[in-house]
C-alpha positions as CSV (number, residue, x, y, z in Angstrom):
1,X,95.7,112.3,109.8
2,X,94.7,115.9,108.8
3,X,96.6,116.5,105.3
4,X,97.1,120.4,106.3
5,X,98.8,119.4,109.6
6,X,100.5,116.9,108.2
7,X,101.8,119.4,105.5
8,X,102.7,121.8,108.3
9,X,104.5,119.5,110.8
10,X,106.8,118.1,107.9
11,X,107.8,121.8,106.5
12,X,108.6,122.2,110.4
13,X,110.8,118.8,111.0
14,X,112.1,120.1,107.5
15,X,113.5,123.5,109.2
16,X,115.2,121.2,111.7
17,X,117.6,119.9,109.1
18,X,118.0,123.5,107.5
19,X,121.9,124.7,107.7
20,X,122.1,128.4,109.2
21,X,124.9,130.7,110.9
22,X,125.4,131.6,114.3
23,X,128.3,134.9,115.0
24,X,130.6,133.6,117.5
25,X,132.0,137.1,119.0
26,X,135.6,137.4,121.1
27,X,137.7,140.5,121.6
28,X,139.9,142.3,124.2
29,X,137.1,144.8,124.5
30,X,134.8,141.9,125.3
31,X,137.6,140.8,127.8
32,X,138.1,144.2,129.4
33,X,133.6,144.1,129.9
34,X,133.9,141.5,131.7
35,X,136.6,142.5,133.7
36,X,134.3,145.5,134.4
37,X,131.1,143.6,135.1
38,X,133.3,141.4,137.7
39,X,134.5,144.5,139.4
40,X,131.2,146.1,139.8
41,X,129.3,142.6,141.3
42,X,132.4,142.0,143.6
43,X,131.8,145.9,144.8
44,X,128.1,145.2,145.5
45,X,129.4,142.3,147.4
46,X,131.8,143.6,149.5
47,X,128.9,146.3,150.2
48,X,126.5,143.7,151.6
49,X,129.0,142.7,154.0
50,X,130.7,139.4,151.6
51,X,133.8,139.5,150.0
52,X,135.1,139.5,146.8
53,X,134.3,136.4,144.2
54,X,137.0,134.6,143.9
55,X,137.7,134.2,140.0
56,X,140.2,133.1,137.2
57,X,141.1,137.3,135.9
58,X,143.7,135.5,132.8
59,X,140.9,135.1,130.4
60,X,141.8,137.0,127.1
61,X,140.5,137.0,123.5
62,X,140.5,133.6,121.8
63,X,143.4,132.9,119.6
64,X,142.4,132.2,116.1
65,X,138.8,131.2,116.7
66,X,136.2,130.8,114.4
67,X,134.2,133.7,113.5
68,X,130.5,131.8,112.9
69,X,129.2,128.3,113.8
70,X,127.6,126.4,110.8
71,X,125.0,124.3,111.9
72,X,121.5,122.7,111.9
73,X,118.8,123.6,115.0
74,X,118.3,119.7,114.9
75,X,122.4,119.5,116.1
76,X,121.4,122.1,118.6
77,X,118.6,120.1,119.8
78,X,121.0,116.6,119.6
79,X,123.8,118.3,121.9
80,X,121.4,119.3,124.7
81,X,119.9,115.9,124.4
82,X,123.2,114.4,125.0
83,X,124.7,116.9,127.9
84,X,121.5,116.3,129.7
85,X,121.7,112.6,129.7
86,X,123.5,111.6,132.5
87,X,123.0,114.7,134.4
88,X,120.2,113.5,136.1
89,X,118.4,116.7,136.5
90,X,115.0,114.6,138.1
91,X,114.4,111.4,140.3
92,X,112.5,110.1,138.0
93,X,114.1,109.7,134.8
94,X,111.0,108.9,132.4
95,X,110.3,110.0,128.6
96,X,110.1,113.7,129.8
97,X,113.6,114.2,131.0
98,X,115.0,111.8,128.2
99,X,113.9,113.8,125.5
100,X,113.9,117.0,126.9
101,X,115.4,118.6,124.2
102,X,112.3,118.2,122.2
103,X,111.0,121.2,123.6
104,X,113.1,123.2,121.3
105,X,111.8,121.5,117.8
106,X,110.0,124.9,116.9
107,X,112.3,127.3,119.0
108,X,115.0,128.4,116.5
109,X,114.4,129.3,112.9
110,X,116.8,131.2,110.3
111,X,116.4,134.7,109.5
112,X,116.4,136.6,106.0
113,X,120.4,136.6,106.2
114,X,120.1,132.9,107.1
115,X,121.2,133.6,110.8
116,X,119.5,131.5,113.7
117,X,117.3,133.3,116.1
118,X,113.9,132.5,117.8
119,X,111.2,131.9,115.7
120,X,108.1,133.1,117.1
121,X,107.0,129.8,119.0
122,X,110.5,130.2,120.8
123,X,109.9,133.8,122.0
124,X,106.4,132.7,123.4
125,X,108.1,130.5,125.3
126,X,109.6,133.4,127.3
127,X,106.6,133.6,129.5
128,X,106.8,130.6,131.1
129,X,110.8,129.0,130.4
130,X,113.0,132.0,130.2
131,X,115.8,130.9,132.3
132,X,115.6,127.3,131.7
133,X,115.5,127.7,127.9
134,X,118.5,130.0,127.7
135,X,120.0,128.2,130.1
136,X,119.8,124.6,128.0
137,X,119.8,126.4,124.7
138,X,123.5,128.0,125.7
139,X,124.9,124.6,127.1
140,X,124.0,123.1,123.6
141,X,125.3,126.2,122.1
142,X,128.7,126.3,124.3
143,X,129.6,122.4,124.0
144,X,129.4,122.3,120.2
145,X,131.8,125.3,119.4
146,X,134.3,124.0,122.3
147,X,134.4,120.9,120.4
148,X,134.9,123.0,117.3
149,X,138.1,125.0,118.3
150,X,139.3,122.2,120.6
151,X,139.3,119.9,117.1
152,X,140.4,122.9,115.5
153,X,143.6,122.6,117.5
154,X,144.1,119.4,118.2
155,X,143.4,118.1,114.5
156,X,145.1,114.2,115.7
157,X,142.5,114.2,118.7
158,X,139.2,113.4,119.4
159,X,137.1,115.7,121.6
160,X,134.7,115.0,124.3
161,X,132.2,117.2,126.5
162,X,131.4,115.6,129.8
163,X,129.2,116.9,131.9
164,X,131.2,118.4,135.1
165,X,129.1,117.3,137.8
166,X,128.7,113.9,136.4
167,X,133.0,113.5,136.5
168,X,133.0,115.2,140.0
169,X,130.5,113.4,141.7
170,X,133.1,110.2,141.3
171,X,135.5,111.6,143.8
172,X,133.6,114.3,145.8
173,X,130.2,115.1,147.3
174,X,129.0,118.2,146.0
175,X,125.9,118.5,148.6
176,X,126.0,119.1,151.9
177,X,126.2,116.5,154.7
178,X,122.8,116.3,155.3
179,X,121.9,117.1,151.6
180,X,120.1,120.6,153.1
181,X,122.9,123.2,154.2
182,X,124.8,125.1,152.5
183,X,128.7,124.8,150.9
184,X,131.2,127.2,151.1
185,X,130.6,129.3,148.1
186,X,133.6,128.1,145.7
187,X,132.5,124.5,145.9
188,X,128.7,125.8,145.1
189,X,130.1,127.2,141.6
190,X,131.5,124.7,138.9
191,X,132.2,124.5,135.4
192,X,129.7,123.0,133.4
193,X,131.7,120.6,131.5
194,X,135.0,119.3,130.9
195,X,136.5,119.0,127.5
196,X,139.4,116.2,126.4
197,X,141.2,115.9,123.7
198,X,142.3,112.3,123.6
199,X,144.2,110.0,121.7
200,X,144.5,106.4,122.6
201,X,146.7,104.9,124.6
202,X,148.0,108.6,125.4
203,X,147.8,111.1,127.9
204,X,144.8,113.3,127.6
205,X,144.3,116.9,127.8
206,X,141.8,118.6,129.5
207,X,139.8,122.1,129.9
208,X,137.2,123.5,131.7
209,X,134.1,125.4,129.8
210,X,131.5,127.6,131.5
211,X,128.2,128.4,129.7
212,X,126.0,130.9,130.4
213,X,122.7,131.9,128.5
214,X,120.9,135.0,128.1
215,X,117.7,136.8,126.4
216,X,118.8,140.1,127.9
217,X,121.2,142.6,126.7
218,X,124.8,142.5,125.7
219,X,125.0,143.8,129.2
220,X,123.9,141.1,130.5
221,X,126.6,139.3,128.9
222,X,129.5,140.5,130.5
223,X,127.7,139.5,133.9
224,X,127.0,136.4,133.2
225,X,130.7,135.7,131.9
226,X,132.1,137.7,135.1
227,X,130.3,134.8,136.9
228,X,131.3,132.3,134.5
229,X,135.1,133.4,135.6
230,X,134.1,132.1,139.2
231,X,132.2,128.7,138.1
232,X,136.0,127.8,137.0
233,X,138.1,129.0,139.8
234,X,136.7,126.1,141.7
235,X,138.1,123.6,139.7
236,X,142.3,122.6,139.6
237,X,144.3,120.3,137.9
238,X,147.6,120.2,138.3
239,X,149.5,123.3,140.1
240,X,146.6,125.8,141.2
241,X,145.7,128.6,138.5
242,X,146.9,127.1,135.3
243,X,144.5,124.5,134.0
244,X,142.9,126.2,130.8
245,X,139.1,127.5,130.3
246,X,136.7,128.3,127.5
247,X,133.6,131.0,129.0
248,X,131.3,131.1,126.7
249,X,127.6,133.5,126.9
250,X,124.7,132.6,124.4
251,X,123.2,136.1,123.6
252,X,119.6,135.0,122.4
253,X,117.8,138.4,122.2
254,X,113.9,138.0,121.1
255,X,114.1,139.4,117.3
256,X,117.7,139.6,116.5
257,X,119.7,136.6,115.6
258,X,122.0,134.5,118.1
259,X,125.6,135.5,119.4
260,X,128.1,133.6,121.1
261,X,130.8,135.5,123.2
262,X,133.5,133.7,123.7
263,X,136.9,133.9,126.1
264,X,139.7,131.5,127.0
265,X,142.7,131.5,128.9
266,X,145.2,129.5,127.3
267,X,147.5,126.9,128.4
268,X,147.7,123.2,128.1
269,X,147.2,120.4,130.8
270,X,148.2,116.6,130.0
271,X,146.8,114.0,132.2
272,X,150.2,112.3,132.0
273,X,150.7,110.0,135.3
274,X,153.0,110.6,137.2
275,X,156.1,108.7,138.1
276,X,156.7,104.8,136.1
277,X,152.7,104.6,136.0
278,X,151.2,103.2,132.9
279,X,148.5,104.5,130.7
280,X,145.2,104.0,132.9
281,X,142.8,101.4,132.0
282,X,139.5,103.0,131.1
283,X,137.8,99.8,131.8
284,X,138.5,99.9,135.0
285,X,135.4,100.2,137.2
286,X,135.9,103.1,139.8
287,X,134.9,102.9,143.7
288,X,133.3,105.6,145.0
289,X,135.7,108.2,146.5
290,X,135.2,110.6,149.2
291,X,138.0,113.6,148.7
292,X,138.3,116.4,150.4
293,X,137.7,119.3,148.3
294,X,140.4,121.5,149.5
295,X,143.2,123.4,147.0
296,X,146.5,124.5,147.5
297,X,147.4,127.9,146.6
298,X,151.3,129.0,146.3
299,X,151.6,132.5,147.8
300,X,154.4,133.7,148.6
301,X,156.2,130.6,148.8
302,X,153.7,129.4,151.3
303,X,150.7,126.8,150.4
304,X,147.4,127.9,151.3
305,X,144.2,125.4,151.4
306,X,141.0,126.4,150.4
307,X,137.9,125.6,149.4
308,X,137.6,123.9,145.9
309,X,137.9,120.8,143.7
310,X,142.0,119.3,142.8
311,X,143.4,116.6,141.0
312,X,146.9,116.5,141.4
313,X,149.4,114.5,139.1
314,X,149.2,111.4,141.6
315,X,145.5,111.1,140.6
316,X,146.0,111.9,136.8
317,X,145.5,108.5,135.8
318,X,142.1,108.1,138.2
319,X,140.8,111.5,136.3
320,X,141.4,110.2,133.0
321,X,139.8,107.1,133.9
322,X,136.8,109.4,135.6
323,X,136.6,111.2,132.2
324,X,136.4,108.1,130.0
325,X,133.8,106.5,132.2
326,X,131.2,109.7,132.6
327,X,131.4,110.0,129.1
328,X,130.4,106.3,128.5
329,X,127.7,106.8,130.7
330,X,126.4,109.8,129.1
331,X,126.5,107.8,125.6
332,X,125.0,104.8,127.4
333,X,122.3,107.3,128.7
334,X,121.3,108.9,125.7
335,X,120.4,105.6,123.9
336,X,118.0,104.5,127.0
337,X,119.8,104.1,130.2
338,X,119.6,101.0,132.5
339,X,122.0,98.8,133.7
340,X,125.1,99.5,130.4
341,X,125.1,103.0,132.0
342,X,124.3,101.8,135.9
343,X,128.2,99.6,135.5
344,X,130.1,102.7,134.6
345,X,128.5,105.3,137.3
346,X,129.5,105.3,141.1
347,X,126.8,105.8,144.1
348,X,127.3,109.6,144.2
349,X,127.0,110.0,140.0
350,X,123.8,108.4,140.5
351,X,124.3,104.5,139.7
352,X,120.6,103.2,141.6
353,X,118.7,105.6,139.1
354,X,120.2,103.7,136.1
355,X,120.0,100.3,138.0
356,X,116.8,99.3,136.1
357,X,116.6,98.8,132.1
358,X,112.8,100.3,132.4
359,X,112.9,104.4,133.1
360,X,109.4,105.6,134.7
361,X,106.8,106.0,132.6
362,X,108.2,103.8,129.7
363,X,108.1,100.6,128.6
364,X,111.3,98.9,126.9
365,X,114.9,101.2,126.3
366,X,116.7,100.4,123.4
367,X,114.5,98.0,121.9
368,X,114.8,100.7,118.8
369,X,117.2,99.6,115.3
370,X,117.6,101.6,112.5
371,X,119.7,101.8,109.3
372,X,120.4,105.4,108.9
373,X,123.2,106.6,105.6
374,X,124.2,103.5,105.5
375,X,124.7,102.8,109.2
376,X,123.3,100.5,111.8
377,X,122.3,102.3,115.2
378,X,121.3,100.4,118.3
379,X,119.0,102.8,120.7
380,X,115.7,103.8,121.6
381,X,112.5,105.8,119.7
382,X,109.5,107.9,121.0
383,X,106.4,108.0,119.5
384,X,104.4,111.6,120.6
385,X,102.2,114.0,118.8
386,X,103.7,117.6,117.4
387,X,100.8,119.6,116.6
388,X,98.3,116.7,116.8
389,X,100.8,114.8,114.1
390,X,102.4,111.6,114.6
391,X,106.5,111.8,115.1
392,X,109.4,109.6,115.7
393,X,112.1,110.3,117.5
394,X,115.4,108.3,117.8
395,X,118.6,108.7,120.2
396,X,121.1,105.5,119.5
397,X,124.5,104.7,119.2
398,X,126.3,102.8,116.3
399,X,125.9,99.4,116.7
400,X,129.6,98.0,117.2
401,X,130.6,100.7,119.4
402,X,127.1,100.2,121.4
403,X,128.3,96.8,121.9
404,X,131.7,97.5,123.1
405,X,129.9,99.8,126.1
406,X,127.3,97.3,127.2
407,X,130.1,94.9,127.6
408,X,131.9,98.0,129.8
409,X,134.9,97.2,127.0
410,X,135.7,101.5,127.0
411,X,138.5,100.9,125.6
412,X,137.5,99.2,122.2
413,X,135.0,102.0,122.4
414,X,137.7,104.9,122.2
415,X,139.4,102.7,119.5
416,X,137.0,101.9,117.5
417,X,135.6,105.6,117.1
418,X,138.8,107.2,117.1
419,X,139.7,104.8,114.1
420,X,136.2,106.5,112.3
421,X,137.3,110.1,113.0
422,X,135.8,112.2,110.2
423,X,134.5,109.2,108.3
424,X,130.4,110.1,109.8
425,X,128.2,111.4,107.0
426,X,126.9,115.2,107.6
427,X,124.3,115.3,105.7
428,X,121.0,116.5,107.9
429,X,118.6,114.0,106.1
430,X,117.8,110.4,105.0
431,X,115.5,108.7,103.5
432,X,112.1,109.1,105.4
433,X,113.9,111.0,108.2
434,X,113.5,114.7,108.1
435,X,116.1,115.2,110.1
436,X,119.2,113.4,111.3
437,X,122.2,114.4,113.0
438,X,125.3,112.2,113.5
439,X,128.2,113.3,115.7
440,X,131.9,112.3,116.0
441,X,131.3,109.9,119.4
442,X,128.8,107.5,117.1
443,X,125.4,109.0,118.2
444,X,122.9,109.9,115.8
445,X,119.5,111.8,116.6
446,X,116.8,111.7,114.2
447,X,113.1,112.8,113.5
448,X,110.3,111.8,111.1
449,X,106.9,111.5,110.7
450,X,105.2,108.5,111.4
451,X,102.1,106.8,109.3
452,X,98.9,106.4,110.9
């Protein structure tokens, strides 16, 4: 091993674990921009012969939000990881799409003021992944300040982020019949992910968050949210309308450092079952459904269906169960796939690509152990070169609560990590690891260099 690009490779594994700021931006004047944006694209709509978007418009300035995110780019990098897992963004689901979010290792470096921003490798990326990288960056961006206020808020819960197709998928088919026409345009649209706040044994509640991504212009901000305000309108729980939402745009301009705009409508939706139902069983293995995806909107004392994606009280206890289960499968995913995540997926969420316990391209998943601030993690590494350098990588899962979802026992799972709610260790290294982050659902990422 070259001693120079040894040297160089560890200083940048190093800058992964570095703590920097990121200004998280919400005001009415943001509110009243968007508003504006949404007006403008519905007029060059209804000038090209379509109508109007249709759109949630009660989106205001968030109430008592933070005003920065404190974080590492390695907990950047460990939140796109783990909203990508069980998306299933490829048919074959090898090393590439697993660790995807390696791509970003030299992306995102702190400026003089110790604000995050592109470093230069990240801004020569613009020529050939400028709409997937904002795209991924603001997902990873969006899902950890959601968790933030969400936690903020419900200090007695725990939070998840669950990838929105992923939960959908379970009850409705969100391609066309013959997988190559089109949707009506409401059903094309979705949020991106669904956020809980759970407690055992008690009735969840639920919002929707839409992330967008940018390396435009403020300007380009307000658009993207104006559509944002749309991805949501498809989506109902409960009575039409009234299901909360976070929109959240990543501004990631090429020299400046990063912004997050933020608006919410407020309001509070409990997946509490209806009637003398119980508490659902999360271990409860879900057939595939096939829903219509038709909403009922109250005008006028009249109930009109249209296109779009509802869970009505009746179904509570199903959703919560959906919820529980996606997010299993995404924690399942992210430590090497195969048949623990195959038992909590239906046909539509993509069960036959997790059917296996060998991804394409790989040899064995979870075969990886490691003893990391004390804790044992169950999950699996990756050996590739950075630079020409040796590094290993390392997704896993803490080992009792990995054991409690490759037995499909969810609910031990929620107990058990529920019960060790702000008991992880946050510091960003240990030992030989240059990197390491561990968040509140047991997962740990981590990074080092490996000997020759």
């Amino acid at each position: 091993m070259n001693k120079d690009e040894s040297k160089a490779v560890r200083e940048i594994l190093d800058e992964l674990s570095a703590t920097s700021h990121v200004q998280v931006r919400s005001s009415t004047e943001l509110a009243a921009r968007v508003s504006e944006a949404a007006e403008d694209e519905d007029e060059k709509r209804i000038g090209n012969g379509q109508g109007p978007l249709r759109r949630r418009t009660d989106y205001k300035a968030v109430r008592n939000g933070p005003r920065s995110l404190t974080l590492t780019p390695w907990q950047i990098i460990h939140a796109i990881g783990l909203g990508a897992a069980a998306a299933r963004q490829g048919a074959g689901r090898g090393l590439a799409e697993h660790w995807g979010s390696l791509r970003y290792n030299q992306a995102l470096e702190a400026n003089q003021g110790n604000y995050l921003q592109l470093s230069s490798e990240g801004r020569d990326l613009l020529r050939f992944y400028k709409a997937t990288q904002s795209g991924e960056i603001g997902t990873g961006f969006a899902s950890l300040l959601a968790e933030e206020l969400v936690r903020s808020r419900y200090p007695d819960h725990s939070v998840s982020v669950i990838p929105a197709d992923v939960a959908l998928k379970a009850g409705w088919t969100l391609r066309s019949a013959s997988g190559t026409g089109t949707r009506p345009e409401p059903l094309q649209r979705r949020p991106h992910f669904f956020v809980e706040a759970w407690q055992p044994g008690q009735p969840s509640k639920v919002l929707l968050l839409s992330s967008k991504g940018t390396h435009s212009s403020v300007h380009q901000v307000h658009k993207q949210l104006s559509t944002a305000s749309a991805h949501v309108e498809s989506v109902h729980i409960g009575p039409y309308g009234t299901v909360p939402y976070l929109l959240i745009g990543t501004e990631i301009p090429k020299r400046e450092s990063l912004a997050l705009h933020i608006l919410e409508a407020e309001g509070t939706t409990i997946l509490r079952p209806s009637g003398a139902a119980s508490e659902a069983d999360l271990d409860l293995a879900l057939a595939q459904e096939n829903r219509m995806a038709d909403a009922v909107r109250h005008t006028d004392q009249k109930g009109t269906t249209i296109p779009g994606f509802q869970v009505l009280p009746e179904s509570f206890a199903w959703f919560s169960i959906v919820l529980a289960r996606a997010e299993a499968a995404t924690l399942t995913a992210f430590t090497g796939g195969g048949k623990p995540t195959a038992q909590y997926l239906t046909k539509e969420q993509g069960r036959r690509h997790f059917q296996h316990d060998v991804h394409a391209n790989t040899g064995r998943m979870r075969d990886a152990e490691h003893r990391i601030h004390g804790i044992d993690f169950v999950g699996t590494d990756h050996i590739y070169r950075l630079n020409g350098t040796r590094v290993e990588a390392f997704s896993g899962l803490q080992r009792s609560l990995y054991t409690y979802l490759h037995h499909g026992r969810v609910n031990e799972y929620r107990r058990g990590v529920h019960a060790q709610r702000g008991q992880w260790p946050g510091r960003s290294t240990s030992g030989r690891w240059n990197a390491v982050s561990i968040r509140a659902d047991g997962t740990v990422m981590a990074i080092r260099l490996q000997d020759e």
